[in-house]
C-alpha positions as CSV (number, residue, x, y, z in Angstrom):
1,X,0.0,0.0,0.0
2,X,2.9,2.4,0.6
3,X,4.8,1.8,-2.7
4,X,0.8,2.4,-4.2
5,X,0.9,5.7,-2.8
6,X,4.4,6.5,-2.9
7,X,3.1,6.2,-6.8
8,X,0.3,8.2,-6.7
9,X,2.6,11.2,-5.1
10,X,5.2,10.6,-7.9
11,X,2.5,10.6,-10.3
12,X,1.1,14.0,-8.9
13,X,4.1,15.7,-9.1
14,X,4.7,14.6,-12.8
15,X,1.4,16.0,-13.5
16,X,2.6,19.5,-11.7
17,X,5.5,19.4,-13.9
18,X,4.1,18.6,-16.8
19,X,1.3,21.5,-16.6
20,X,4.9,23.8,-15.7
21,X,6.6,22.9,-19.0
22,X,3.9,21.7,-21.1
23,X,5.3,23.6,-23.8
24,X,8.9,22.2,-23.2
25,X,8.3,18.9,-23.3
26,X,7.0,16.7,-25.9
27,X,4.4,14.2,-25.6
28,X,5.8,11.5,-26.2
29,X,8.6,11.4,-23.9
30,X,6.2,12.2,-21.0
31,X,4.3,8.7,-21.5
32,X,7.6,7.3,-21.5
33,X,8.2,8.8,-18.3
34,X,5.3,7.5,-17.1
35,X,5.6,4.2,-18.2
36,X,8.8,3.7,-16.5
37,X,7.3,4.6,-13.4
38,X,4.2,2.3,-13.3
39,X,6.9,-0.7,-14.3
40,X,8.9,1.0,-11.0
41,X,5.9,0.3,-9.0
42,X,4.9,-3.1,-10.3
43,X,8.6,-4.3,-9.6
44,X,8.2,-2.7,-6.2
45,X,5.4,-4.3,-5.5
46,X,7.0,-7.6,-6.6
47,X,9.5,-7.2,-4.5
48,X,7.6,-6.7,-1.1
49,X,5.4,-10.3,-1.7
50,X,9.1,-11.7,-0.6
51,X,8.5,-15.2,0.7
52,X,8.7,-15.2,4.4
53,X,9.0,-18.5,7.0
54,X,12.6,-19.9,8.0
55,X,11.5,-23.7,5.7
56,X,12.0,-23.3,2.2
57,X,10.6,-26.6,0.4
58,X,11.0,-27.2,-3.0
59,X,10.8,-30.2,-5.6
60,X,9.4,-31.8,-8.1
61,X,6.8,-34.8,-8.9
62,X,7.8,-35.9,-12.5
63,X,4.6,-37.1,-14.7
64,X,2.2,-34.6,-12.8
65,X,0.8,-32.2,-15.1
66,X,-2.6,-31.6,-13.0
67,X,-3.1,-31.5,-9.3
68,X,-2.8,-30.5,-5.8
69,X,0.0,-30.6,-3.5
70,X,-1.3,-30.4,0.2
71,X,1.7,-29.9,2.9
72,X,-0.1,-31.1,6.2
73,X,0.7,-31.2,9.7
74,X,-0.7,-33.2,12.6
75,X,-3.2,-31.2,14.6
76,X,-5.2,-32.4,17.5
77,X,-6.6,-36.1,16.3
78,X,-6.3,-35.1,12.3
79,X,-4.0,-33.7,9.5
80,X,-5.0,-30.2,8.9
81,X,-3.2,-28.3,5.9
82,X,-0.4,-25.4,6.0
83,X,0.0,-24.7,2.3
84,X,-1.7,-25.7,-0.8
85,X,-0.1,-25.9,-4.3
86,X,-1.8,-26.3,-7.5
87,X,-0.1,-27.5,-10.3
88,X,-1.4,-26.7,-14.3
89,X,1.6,-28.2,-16.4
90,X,4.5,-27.4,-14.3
91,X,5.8,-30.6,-12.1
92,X,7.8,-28.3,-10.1
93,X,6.7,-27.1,-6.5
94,X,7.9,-24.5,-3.9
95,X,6.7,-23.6,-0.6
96,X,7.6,-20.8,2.8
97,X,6.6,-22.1,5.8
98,X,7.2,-21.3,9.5
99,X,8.0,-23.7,11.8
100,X,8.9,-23.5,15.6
101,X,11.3,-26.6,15.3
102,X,11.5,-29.9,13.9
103,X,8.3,-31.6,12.9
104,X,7.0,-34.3,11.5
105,X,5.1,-33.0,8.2
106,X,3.1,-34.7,5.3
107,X,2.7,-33.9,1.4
108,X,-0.1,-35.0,0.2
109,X,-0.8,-35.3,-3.5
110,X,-4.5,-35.0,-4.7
111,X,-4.6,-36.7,-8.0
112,X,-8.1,-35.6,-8.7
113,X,-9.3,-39.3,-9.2
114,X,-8.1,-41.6,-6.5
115,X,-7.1,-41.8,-3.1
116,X,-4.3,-44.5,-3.1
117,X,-2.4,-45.2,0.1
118,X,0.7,-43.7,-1.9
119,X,-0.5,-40.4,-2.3
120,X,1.1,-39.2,1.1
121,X,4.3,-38.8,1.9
122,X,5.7,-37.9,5.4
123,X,8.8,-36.3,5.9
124,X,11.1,-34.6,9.2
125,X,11.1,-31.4,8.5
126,X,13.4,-28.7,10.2
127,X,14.1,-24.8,9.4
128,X,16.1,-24.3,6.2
129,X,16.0,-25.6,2.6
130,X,14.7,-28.8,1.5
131,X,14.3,-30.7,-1.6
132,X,11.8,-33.4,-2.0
133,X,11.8,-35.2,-5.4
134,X,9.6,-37.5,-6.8
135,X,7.4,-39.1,-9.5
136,X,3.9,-39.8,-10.0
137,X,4.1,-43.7,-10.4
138,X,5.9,-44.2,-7.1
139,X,5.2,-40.9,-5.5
140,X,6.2,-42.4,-1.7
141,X,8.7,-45.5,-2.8
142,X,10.7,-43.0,-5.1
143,X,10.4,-39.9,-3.0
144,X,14.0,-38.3,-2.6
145,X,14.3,-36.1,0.2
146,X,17.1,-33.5,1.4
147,X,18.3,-31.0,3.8
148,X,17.4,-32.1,7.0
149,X,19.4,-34.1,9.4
150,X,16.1,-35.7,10.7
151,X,14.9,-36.9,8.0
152,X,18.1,-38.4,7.3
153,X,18.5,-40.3,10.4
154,X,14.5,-41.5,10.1
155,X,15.2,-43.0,7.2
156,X,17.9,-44.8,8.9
157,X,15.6,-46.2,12.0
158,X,13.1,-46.8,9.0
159,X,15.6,-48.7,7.2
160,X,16.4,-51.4,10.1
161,X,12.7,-51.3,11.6
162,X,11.7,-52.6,8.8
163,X,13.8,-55.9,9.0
164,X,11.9,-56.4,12.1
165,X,8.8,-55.6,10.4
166,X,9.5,-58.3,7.9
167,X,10.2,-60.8,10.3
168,X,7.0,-60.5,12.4
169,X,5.2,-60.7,9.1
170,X,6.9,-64.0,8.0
171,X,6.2,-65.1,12.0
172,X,2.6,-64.4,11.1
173,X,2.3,-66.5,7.8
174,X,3.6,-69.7,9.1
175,X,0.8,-69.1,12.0
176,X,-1.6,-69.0,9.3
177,X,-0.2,-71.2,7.3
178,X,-0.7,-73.6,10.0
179,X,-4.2,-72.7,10.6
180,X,-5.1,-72.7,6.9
181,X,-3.9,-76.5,6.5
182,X,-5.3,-77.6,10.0
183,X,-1.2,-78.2,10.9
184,X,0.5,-77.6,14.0
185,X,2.5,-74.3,14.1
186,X,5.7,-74.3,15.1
187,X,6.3,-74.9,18.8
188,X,9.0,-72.2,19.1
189,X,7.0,-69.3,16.7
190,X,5.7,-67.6,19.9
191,X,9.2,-67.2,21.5
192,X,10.3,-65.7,18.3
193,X,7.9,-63.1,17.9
194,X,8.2,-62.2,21.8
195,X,12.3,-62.2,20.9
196,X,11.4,-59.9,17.7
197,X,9.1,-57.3,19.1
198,X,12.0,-57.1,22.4
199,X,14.8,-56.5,19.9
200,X,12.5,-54.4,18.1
201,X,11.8,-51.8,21.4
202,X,15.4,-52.4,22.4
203,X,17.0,-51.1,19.2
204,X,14.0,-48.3,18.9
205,X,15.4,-46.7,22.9
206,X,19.0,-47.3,21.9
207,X,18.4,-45.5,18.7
208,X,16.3,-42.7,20.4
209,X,19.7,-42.4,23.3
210,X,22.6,-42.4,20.6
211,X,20.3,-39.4,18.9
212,X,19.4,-37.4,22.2
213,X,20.4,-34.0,20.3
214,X,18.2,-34.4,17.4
215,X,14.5,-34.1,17.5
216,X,13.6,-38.0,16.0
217,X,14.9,-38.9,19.7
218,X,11.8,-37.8,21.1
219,X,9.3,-38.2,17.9
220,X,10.3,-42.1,18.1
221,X,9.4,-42.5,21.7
222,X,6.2,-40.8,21.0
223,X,5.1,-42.8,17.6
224,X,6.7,-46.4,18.0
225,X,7.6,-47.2,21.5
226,X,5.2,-44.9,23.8
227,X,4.0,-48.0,25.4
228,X,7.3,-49.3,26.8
229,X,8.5,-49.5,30.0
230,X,7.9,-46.0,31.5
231,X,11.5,-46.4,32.7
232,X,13.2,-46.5,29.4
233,X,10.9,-43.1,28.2
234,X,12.4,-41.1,30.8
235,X,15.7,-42.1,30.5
236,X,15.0,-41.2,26.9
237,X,13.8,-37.9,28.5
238,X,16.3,-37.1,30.8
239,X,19.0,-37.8,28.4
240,X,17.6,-34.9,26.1
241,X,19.9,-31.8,25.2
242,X,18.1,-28.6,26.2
243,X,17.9,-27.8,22.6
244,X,15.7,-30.9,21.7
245,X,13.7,-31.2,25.6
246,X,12.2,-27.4,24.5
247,X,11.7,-28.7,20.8
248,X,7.6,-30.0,19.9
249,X,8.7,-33.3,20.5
250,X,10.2,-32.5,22.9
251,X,7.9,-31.0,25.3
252,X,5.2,-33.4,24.5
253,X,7.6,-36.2,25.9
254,X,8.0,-34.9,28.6
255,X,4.3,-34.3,29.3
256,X,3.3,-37.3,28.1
257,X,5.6,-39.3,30.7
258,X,4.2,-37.0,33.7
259,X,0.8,-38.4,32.9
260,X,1.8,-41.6,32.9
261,X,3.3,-41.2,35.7
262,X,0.4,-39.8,37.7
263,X,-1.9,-42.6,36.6
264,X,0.3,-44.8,38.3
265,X,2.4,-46.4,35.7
């Protein structure tokens, strides 16, 4: 509004000058004057929509022509949006947002005919620049994603969960299996699942303890493991840096053990 009537003013006093020296100056030279200063204020204008927030995501989901991109956070019991991107021909994507530390945030890609289980995509996000690259075939298996140290050490729990994932799984079939033919299962399967989900939680804590100064230390107790021993989340807790105990995470840790605790657990 101020460049708008910083314009208006300069345009007033070209019109002053103008009715001075009418007779001086030619015509044409005065449109190009004023010309040059509507394309001053245009620019100016430009200049003050400057994309504010301290995350700067950008990327690109090759193959979509025609869509909506939907960055979403977790709010009280549902995703609720932060930005929305519509894309017309371009694949490319950017978005400013403001974040008060590391969180947990989801893109979401709105195809405009179906809602498969691969059209979100989560992602540790943390101030800075990020990249997130993509394509519309595999949008979450091919997902390439940079620039935050979080992210890159949840891909690495990811990575290792999911051998004990896979094991549980295979555990589960021979149960079934079992069932299905009317065969005994395996006398032992039990004490290998128990052994599998223990190894599981025990790798899950240690992972959480050797990362106490990032924020996925606290995210992981909260998402995978909040039902362990209230023991190991506080030692989780107290092992925090001050940094990461007055992150999101953080904080919610640390309430979340002191209602545990006062329920008697």
């Amino acid at each position: 509004m101020g460049i708008f009537l910083l314009f208006c003013r300069e345009l007033e006093i070209l019109e002053t000058a103008r009715k001075a020296v009418h007779k001086k100056t030619p015509r044409p030279i005065m449109k190009k004057i004023v010309f040059a200063l509507a394309a001053l204020a245009i620019i100016s204008c430009k200049e003050e929509k400057k994309a504010t927030g301290n995350l700067h995501i950008k990327g690109n989901v090759e193959g979509l022509t025609q869509g909506t991109l939907y960055i979403q956070k977790m709010g009280d019991s549902t995703l609720v949006p932060v930005d929305t991107i519509n894309i017309k021909g371009n694949s490319n994507f950017e978005s400013h947002l403001q974040i008060d530390s590391p969180e947990m945030l989801y893109l979401f890609l709105d195809r405009g005919e179906t809602n498969s289980i691969d059209n979100n995509l989560m992602f540790f996000a943390e101030p800075g620049n990020m990249t997130i690259n993509t394509t519309l075939a595999s949008f979450f298996a091919n997902a390439k994603i940079t620039g935050s140290k979080n992210q890159k050490l949840f891909e690495d729990y990811k990575k290792i969960m999911s051998r004990f994932t896979s094991n549980q799984l295979a555990l589960t079939e021979q149960k079934l299996r079992a069932l299905q033919f009317n065969r005994e299962a395996p006398a032992d399967i039990e004490k290998k699942n128990d052994e599998n989900i223990k190894k599981k939680y025990l790798f899950a804590i240690n992972f959480a303890l050797n990362n106490k100064d990032h924020e996925v230390a606290p995210y992981i107790a909260l998402a995978d493991i909040y039902d362990a021993n209230i023991k190991y989340l506080d030692t989780i807790n107290k092992s925090m840096t001050p940094k990461v105990a007055q992150s999101k995470y953080g904080k919610m840790l640390t309430k979340y053990i002191a209602d545990r605790k006062k329920i008697g657990e």
